[in-house]
C-alpha positions in Angstrom: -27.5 -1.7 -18.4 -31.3 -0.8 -19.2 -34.2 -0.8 -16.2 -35.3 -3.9 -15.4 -38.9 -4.5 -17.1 -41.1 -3.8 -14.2 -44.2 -6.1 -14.1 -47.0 -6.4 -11.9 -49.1 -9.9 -11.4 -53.1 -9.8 -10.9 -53.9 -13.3 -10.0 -57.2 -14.1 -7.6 -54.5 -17.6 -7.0 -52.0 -17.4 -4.3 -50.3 -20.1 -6.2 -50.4 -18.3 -9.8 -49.1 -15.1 -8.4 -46.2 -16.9 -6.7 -45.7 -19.3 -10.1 -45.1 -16.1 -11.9 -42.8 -14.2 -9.6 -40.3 -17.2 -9.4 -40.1 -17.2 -13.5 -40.1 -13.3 -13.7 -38.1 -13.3 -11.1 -35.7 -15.7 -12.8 -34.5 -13.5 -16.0 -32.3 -11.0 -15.4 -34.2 -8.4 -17.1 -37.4 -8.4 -15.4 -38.9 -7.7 -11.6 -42.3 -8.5 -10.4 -43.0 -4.9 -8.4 -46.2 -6.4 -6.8 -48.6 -9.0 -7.2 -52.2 -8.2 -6.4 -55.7 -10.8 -5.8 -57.8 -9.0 -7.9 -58.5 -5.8 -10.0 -59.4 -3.7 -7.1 -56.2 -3.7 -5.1 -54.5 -3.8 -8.9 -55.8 -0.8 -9.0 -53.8 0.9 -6.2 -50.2 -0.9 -7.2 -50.4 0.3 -10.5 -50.8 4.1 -9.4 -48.1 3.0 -6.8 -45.3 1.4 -9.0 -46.1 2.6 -12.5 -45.5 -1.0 -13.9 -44.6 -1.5 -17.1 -46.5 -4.5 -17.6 -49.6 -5.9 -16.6 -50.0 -9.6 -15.9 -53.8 -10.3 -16.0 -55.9 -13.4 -15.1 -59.2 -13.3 -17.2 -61.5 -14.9 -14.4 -61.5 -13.0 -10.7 -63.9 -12.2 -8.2 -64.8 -8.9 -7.0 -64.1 -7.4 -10.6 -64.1 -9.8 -13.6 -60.9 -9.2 -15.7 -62.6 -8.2 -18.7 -64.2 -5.2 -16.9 -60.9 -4.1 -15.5 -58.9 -4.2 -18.7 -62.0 -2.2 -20.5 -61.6 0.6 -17.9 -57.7 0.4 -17.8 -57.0 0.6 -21.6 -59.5 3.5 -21.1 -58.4 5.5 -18.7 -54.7 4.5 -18.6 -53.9 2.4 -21.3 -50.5 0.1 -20.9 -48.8 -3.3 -21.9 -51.1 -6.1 -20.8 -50.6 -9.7 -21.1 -54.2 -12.0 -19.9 -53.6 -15.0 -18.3 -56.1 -17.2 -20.3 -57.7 -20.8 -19.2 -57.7 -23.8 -21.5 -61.4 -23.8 -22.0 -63.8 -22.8 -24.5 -64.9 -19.8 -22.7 -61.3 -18.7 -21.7 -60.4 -19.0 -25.2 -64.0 -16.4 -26.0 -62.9 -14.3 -23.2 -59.8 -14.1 -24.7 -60.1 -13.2 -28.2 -63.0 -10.5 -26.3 -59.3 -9.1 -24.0 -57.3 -8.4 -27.1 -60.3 -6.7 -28.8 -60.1 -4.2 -25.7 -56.1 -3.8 -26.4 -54.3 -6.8 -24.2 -51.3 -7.2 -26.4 -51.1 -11.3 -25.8 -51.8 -14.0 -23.7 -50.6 -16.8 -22.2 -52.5 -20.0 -20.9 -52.9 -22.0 -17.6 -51.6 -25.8 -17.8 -54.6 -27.9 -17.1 -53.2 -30.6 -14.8 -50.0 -29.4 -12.7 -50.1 -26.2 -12.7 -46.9 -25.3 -11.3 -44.5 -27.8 -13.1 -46.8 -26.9 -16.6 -46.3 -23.3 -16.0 -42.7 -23.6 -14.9 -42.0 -25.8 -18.3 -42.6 -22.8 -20.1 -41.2 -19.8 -18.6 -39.1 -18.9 -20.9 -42.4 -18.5 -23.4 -43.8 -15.9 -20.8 -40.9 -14.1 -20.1 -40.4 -13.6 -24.0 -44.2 -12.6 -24.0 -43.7 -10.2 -20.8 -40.4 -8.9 -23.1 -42.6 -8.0 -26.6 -45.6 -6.6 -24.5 -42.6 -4.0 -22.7 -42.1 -3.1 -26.6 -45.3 -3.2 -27.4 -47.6 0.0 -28.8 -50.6 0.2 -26.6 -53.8 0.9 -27.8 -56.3 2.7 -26.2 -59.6 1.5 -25.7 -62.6 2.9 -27.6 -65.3 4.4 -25.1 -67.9 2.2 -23.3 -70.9 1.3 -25.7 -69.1 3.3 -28.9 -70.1 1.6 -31.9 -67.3 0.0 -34.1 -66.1 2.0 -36.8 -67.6 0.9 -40.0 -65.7 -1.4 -42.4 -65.9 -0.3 -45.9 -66.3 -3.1 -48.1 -65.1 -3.9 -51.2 -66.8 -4.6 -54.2 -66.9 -8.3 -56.2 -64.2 -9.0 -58.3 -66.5 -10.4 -60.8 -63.9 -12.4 -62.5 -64.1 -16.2 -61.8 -60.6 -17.4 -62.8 -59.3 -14.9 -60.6 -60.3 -16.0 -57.1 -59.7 -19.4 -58.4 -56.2 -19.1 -59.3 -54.8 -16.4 -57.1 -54.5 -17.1 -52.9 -53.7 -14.5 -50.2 -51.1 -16.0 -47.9 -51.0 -14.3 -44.3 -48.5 -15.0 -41.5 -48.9 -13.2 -37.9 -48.3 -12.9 -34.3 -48.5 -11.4 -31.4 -51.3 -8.0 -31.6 -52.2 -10.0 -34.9 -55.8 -11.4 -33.8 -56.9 -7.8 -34.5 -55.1 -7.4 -37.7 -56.6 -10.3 -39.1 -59.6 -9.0 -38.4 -59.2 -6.0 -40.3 -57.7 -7.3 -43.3 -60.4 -9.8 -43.5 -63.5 -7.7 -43.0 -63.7 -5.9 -45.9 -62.9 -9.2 -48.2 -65.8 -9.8 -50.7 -67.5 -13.3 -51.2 -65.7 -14.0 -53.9 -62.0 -13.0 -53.0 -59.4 -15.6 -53.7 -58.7 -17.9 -51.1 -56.8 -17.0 -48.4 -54.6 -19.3 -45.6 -53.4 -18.1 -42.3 -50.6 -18.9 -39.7 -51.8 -16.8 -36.7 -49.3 -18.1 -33.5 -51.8 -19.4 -31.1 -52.0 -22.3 -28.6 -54.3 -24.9 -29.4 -58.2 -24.5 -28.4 -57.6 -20.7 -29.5 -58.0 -21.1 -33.3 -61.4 -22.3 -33.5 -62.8 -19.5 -31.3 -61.5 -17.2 -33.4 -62.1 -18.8 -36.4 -65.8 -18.8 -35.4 -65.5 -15.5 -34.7 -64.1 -13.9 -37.7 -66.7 -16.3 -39.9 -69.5 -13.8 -37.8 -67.9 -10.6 -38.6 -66.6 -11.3 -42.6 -68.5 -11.7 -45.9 -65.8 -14.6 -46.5 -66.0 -17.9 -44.8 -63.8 -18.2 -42.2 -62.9 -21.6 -40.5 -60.2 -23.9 -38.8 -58.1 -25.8 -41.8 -58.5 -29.3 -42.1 -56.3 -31.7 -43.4 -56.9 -32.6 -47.5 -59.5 -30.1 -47.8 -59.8 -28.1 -51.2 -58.9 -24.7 -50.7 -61.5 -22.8 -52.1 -62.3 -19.2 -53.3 -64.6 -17.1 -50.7 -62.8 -18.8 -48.0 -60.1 -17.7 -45.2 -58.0 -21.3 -43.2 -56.4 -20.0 -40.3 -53.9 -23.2 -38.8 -55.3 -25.3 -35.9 -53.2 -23.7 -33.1 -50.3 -25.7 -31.1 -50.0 -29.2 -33.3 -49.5 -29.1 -36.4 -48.1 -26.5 -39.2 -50.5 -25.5 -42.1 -48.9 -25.9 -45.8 -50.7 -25.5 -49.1 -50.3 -28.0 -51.7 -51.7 -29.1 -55.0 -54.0 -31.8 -56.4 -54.5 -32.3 -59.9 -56.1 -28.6 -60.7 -56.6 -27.7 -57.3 -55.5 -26.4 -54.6 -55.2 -28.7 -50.9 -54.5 -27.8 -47.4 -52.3 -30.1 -45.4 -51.9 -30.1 -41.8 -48.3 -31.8 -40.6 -46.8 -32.8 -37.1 -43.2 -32.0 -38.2 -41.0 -30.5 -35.2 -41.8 -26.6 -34.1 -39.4 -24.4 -36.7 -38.9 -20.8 -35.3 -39.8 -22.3 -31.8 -43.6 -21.9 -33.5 -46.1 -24.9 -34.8 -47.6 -23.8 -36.9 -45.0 -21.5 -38.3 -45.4 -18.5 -40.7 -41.8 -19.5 -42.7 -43.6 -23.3 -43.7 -46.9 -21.7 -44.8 -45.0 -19.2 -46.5 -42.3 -21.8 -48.4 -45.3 -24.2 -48.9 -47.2 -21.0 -51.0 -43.8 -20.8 -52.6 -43.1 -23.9 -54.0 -46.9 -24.7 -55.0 -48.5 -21.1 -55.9 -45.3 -19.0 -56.9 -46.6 -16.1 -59.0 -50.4 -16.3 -58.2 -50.0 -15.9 -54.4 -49.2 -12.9 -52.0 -47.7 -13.2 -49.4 -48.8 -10.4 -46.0 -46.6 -10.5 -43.2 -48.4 -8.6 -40.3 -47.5 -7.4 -36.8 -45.8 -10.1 -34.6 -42.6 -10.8 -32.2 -39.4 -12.7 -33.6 -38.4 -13.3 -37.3 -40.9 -16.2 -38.1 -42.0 -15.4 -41.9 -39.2 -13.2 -42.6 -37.2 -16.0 -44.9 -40.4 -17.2 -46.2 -42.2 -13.7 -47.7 -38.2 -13.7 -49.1 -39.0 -16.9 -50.7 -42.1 -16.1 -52.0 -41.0 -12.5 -53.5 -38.2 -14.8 -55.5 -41.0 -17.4 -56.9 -42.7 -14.3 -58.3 -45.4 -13.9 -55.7 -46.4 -9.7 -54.7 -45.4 -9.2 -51.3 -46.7 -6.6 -48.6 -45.2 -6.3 -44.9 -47.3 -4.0 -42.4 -45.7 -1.1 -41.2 -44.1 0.0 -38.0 -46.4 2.4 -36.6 -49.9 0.7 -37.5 -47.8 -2.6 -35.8 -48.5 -3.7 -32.0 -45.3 -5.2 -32.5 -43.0 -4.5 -35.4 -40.8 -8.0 -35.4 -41.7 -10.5 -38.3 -42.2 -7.3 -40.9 -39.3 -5.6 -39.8 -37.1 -8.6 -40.4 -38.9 -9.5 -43.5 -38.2 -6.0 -44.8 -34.4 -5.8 -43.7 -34.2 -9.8 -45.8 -35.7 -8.1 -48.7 -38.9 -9.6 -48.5 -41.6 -7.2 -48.9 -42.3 -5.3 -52.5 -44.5 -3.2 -50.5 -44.9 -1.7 -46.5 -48.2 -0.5 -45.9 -50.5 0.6 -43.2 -52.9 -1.9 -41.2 -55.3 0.4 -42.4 -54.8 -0.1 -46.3 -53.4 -3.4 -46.0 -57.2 -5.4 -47.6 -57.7 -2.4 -50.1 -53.8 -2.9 -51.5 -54.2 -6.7 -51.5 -57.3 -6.5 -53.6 -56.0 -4.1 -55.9 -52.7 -6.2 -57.0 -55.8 -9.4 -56.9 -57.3 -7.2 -59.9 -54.2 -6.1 -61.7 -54.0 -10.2 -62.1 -57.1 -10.1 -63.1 -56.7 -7.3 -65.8 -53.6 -9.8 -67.2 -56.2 -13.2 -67.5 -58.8 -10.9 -69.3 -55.8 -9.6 -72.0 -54.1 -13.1 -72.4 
């Protein structure tokens, strides 16, 4: 039998630190080594136990979380998994942690904090179980500027980005490959939709975001709303799943309250079947980095309704779950670097667009 996953808790509440020894505590292959108040005695345990992974409330005296994790994915990068609030500034904070190389995050019940965090233990131990997996990146140095994005030219072809849609399911580490797929999009790129696992009160901040950093428009999906080219719909988090349709000539988002599938809502698989059934040939489908197998079935479904398929590859994932299933199904016509991933997308966009212009 393999080490127990060794995981220390940094919690400024007495009450959080014991919350999440009794449910690490609870799986059999997982120990809580120490639990620590804040950053500064962190600090000390992590030199004395050499924990595999790092529990971390985003909010604490003496050193503000966000500070810590900078310096620790700097000087000794390793798994870490931010305890988040339900607010609109824990959900900024947030999005700012996994920028610095936190690999995921969990959330704080509002009300009843011990029964709402004991409901879902299992979800945190599963997170504490892909972080263990997970490849760590390391920060970049304090004040460095972000490398620059190269972006790619128009694609000066109108029925294009009206008729072809980029369809994008990820996980956990994939708030930061969105990103980068999305960045170098031009203004008039085909429409793209987006399952991105994330709680609800996440999706807007990060919609927001994104829509500051890209060319494209990025917002929350709505329900009914024509999908249109020059815009990127990532799925409301935690209530709904996010499925494409059609109306007439175009193309609709619907939002629907069907059960969790995968254990996700929304899920990658219904996007995916959804962009199936209702694009076939002019979508393509990109499964990135993520835990589990949600997606995997549904990129296979895509590839059989003639859609171009790319899965990220292992060693640009922070997890390599959804792509690597995906690829063992069959699912992805191509495996390609994080890296390479926008630049490939755009080049199968033209080669469609090379086909309208010789019909």
């Amino acid at each position: 039998m393999s080490e127990p996953i060794k995981v220390l808790c940094v919690d400024d509440s007495a009450l959080v630190r014991s919350l999440m020894t009794e449910i690490i505590n609870a799986q059999p292959d997982m120990t809580v080594v120490a639990t620590a108040p804040d950053p500064l005695v962190a600090r000390d345990l992590i030199k004395q136990h050499n924990p595999d992974v790092l529990t971390l409330d985003v909010e604490m005296p003496r050193m503000d979380g966000l500070d810590f994790l900078e310096k620790l994915m700097r000087l000794r990068p390793m798994p870490v998994l931010m305890v988040s609030s339900l607010t609109e500034r824990g959900s900024e904070v947030t999005l700012r942690a996994l920028e610095l190389g936190a690999v995921d995050f969990v959330t704080k019940p509002r009300l009843g904090i011990r029964d709402g965090m004991l409901d879902y233990g299992e979800m945190i131990a599963d997170k504490i179980r892909g972080a263990a997996r997970a490849r760590v990146r390391s920060a970049p140095p304090k004040n460095a500027s972000p490398a620059p994005v190269e972006a790619a030219p128009m694609l000066r072809n109108p029925l294009v980005s009206t008729e072809k849609l980029i369809i994008i399911g990820a996980s956990t580490g994939g708030t930061e490959a969105i990103r980068e797929v999305l960045m170098p999009m031009p203004p008039d790129a085909p429409a793209i939709l987006i399952t991105q696992h994330m709680p609800a009160g996440f999706t807007k901040s990060f919609a927001q975001r994104l829509n500051s950093l890209c060319r494209i428009t990025v917002k929350e999906a709505e329900h009914g709303e024509r999908v249109l080219p020059g815009h990127a719909y990532i799925a409301p988090g935690g209530d709904t799943h996010l499925l494409l349709s059609r109306s007439g000539a175009n193309y609709v988002a619907l939002l629907d309250a069907a059960p969790p599938v995968n254990r996700h809502r929304p899920s990658v698989d219904v996007l995916f079947r959804s962009a199936a059934v209702h694009a076939g040939r002019n979508a393509i489908g990109v499964i990135l980095t993520g835990m589990g197998r949600d997606g995997a079935a549904g990129l296979v479904e895509m590839r059989r309704a003639g859609a171009h398929t790319f899965a990220q590859d292992e060693a640009s994932c922070i997890v390599f779950g959804m792509p690597r299933e995906a690829i063992a199904m069959g699912g992805a016509e191509e495996v390609v670097p994080l890296h390479e991933m926008a630049r490939k997308v755009l080049h199968q966009v033209a080669k469609f667009g090379d086909r309208t212009q010789r019909v």
